[in-house]
C-alpha positions as CSV (number, residue, x, y, z in Angstrom):
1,X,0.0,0.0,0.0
2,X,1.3,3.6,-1.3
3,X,0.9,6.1,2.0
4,X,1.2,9.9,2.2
5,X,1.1,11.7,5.6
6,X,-0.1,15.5,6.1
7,X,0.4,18.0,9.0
8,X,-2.0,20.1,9.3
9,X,-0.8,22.9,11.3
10,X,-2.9,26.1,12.8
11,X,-0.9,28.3,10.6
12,X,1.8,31.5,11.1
13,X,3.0,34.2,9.1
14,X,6.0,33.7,10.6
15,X,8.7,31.9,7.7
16,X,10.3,30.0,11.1
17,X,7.1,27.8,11.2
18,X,7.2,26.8,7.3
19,X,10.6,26.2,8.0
20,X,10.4,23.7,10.1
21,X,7.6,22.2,9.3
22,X,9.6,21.3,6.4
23,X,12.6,20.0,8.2
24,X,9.7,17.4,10.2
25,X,8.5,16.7,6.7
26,X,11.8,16.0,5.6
27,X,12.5,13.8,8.8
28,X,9.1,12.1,8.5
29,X,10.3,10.9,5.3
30,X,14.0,10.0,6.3
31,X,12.3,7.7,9.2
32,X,9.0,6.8,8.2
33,X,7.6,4.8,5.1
34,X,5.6,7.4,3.3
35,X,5.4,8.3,-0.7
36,X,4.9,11.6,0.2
37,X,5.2,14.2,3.1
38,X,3.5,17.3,3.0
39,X,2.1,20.4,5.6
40,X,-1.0,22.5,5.2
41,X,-2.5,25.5,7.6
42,X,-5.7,25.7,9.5
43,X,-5.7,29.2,8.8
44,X,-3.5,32.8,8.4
45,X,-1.0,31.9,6.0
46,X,-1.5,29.2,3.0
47,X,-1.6,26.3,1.8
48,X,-4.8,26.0,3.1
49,X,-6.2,22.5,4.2
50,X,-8.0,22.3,1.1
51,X,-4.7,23.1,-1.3
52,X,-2.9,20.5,0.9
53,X,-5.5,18.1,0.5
54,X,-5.9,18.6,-3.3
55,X,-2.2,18.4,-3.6
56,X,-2.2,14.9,-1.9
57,X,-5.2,13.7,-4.0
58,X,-2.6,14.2,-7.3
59,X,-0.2,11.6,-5.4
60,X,0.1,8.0,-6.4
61,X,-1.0,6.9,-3.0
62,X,-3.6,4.6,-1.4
63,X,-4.5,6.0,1.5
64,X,-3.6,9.2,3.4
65,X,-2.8,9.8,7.0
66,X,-3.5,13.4,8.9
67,X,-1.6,14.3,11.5
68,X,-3.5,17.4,13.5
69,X,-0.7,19.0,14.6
70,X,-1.6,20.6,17.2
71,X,-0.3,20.1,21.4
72,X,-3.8,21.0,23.1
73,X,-7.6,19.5,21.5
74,X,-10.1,22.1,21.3
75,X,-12.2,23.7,19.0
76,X,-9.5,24.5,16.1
77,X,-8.3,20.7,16.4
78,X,-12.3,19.8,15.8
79,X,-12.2,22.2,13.0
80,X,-9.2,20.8,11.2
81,X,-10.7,17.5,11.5
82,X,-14.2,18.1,9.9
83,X,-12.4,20.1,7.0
84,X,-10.4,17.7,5.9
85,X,-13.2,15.0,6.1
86,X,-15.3,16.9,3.6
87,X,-12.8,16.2,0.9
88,X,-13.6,12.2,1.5
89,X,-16.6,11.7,-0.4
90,X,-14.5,13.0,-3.4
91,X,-11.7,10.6,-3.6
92,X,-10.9,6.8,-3.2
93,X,-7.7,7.5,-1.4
94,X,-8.9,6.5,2.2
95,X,-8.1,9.2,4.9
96,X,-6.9,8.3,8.5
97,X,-6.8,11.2,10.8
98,X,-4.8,11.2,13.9
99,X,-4.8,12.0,17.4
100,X,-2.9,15.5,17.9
101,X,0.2,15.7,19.7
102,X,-1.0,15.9,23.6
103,X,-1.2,13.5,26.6
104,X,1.9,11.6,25.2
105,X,5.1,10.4,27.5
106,X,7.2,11.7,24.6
107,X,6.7,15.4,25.2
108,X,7.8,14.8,28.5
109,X,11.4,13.9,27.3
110,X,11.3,16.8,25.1
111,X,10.7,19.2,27.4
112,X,13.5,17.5,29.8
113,X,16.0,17.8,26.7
114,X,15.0,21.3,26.6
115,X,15.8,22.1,30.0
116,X,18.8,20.0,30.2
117,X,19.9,21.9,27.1
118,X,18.9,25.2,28.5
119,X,20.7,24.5,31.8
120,X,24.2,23.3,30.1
121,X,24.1,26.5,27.7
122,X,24.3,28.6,30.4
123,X,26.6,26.4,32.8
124,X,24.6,25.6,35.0
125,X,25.6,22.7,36.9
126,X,23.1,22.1,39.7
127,X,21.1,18.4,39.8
128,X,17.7,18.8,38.6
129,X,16.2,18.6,42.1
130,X,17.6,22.0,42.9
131,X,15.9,23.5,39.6
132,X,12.7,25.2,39.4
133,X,10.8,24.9,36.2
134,X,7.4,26.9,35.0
135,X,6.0,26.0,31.7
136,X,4.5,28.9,29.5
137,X,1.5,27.1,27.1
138,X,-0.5,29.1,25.0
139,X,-3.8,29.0,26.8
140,X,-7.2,28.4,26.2
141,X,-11.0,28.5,27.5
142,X,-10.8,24.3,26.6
143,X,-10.5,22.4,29.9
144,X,-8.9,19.3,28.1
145,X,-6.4,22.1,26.4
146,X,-5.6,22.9,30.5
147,X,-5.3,18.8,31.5
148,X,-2.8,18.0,28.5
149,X,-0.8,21.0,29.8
150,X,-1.0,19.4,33.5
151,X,0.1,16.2,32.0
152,X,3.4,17.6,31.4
153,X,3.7,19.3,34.0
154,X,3.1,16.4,36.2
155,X,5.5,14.5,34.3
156,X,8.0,16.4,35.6
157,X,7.9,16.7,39.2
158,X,9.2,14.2,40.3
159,X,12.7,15.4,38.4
160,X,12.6,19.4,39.6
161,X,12.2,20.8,42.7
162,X,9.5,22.6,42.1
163,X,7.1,22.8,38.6
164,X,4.4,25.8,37.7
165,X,2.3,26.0,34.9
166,X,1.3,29.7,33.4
167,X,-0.3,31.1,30.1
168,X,0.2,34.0,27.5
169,X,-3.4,34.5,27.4
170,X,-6.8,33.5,27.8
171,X,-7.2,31.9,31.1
172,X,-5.2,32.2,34.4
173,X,-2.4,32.0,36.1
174,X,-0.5,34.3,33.6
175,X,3.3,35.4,33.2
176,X,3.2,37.9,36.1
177,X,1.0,35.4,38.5
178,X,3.3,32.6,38.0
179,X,6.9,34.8,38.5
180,X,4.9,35.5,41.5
181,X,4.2,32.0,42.3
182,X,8.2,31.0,41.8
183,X,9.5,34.1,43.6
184,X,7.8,32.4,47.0
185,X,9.7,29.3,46.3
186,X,13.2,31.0,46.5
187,X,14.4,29.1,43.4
188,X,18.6,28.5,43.5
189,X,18.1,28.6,39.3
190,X,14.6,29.4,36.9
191,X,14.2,27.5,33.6
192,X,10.9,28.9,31.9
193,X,10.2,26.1,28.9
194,X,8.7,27.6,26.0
195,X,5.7,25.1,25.1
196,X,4.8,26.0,21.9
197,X,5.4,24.2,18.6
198,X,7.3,27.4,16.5
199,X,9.7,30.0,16.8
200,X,6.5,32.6,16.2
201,X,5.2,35.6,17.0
202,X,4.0,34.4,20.5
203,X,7.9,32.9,21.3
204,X,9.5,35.7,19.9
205,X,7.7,38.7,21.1
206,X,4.7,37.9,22.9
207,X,6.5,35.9,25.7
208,X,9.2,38.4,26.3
209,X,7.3,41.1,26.6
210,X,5.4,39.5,29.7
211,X,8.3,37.5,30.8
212,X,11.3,39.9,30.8
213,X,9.5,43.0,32.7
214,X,8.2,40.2,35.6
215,X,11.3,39.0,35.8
216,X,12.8,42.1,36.3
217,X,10.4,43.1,39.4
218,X,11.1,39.3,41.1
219,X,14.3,38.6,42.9
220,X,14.8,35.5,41.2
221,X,18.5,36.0,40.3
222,X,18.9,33.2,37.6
223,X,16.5,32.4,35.3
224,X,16.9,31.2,31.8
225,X,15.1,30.0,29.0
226,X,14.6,27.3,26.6
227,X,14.0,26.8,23.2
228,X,10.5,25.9,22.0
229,X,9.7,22.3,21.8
230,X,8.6,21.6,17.7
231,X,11.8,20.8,16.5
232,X,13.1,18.7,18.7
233,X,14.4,15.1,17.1
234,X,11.7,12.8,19.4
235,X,8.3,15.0,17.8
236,X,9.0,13.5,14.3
237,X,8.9,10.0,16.7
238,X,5.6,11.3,18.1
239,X,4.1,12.1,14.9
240,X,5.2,8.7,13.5
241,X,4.0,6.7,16.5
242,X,0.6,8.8,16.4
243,X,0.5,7.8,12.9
244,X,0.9,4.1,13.3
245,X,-1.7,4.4,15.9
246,X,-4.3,4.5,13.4
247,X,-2.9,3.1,10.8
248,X,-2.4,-0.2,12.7
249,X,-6.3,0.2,13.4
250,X,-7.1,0.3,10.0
């Protein structure tokens, strides 16, 4: 059987996120067994879901699996889904949609690398139970998009010495509440984990412009940052195993 695979992504004017969604593309197709590889938006930029879709329908291929990739479910996850569907009737390729990437042991590890990495960047050489973590998610009015977050979260502390969640936007604790929240806790060392998929808009301004100034009121002495989490080696493994999920079901 002839396979293609498509992210479906929210979408970004950002050229980072096209980046590397290709580079995962490219990695998909280095590690997985696919005849084609391809990405599509949600919305903002193009391709759209229904160029990528028509773009897969001119492949040689059998059936086609779609990846939502997205790390919280909700309402633009639901979206995604039902658009895609409507171009089923219309073909004989068979389509096989995913889970999206949340509730998953792997993104766990990837945040670890990224505070690992974060921490030996900047020399730190303290054991990870003298660290003190909080994880920035994008936030949103979903409460499953709040327990996938707290999934993480808890998956990681029983490694730090103390772990807080926060949110850009949307729903509570934010920035501000959670440098609070860490202050209280007299942390030897910060790392604040970026837990967003690109390097866009929200990790390159959006963040800072929340984090930086809180920092600067706290006396929390050393705090650094991390990288966000999308292109990390182990979320190609996610999207493969995700896609083996339901292609083993089918």
């Amino acid at each position: 059987m002839k396979r293609g695979l498509l992210l479906i992504d929210r979408g970004s004017r950002q050229r980072e996120a096209s980046e590397e969604l290709e580079v995962i593309c490219e990695g998909i197709k280095a590690k997985g067994d696919y005849n084609f590889v391809d990405f599509c938006f949600l919305e903002v930029e193009p391709p759209y879901i229904e160029d990528g879709i028509e773009k897969c329908l001119k492949q040689d291929i059998d059936s086609l699996t779609i990846v939502p990739y997205f790390l919280y479910p909700g309402k633009k996850v639901k979206n995604a889904v039902t658009d895609v569907m409507k171009f089923q009737k219309d073909t004989k390729i068979k389509f096989l949609v995913t889970k999206p990437m949340m509730m998953h042991k792997t993104l766990v590890e990837i945040v670890k690398n990224r505070i690992d990495s974060a921490l030996k960047e900047n020399q730190i050489t303290l054991e990870n139970k003298d660290v003190d973590v909080m994880v920035i998610g994008h936030g949103s009015v979903d409460p499953n998009a709040q327990r996938s977050l707290n999934y993480v979260v808890d998956g990681l502390k029983n490694d730090y010495r103390n772990v807080n969640r926060v949110w850009l936007e949307i729903e509570q604790p934010d920035i501000f509440e959670g440098i609070k929240s860490c202050e209280k806790n007299n942390p030897n060392v910060l790392v604040n984990v970026f837990y967003f998929l690109h390097e866009g808009a929200h990790v390159k301004t959006d963040i800072n412009n929340d984090l930086i100034p809180a920092l600067e009121k706290s006396t929390i002495k050393k705090s650094y940052i991390t990288k966000h989490i999308g292109t990390d080696q182990k979320m190609i493994d996610l999207i493969l195993e995700r896609a083996e999920e339901v292609e083993n079901a089918n």
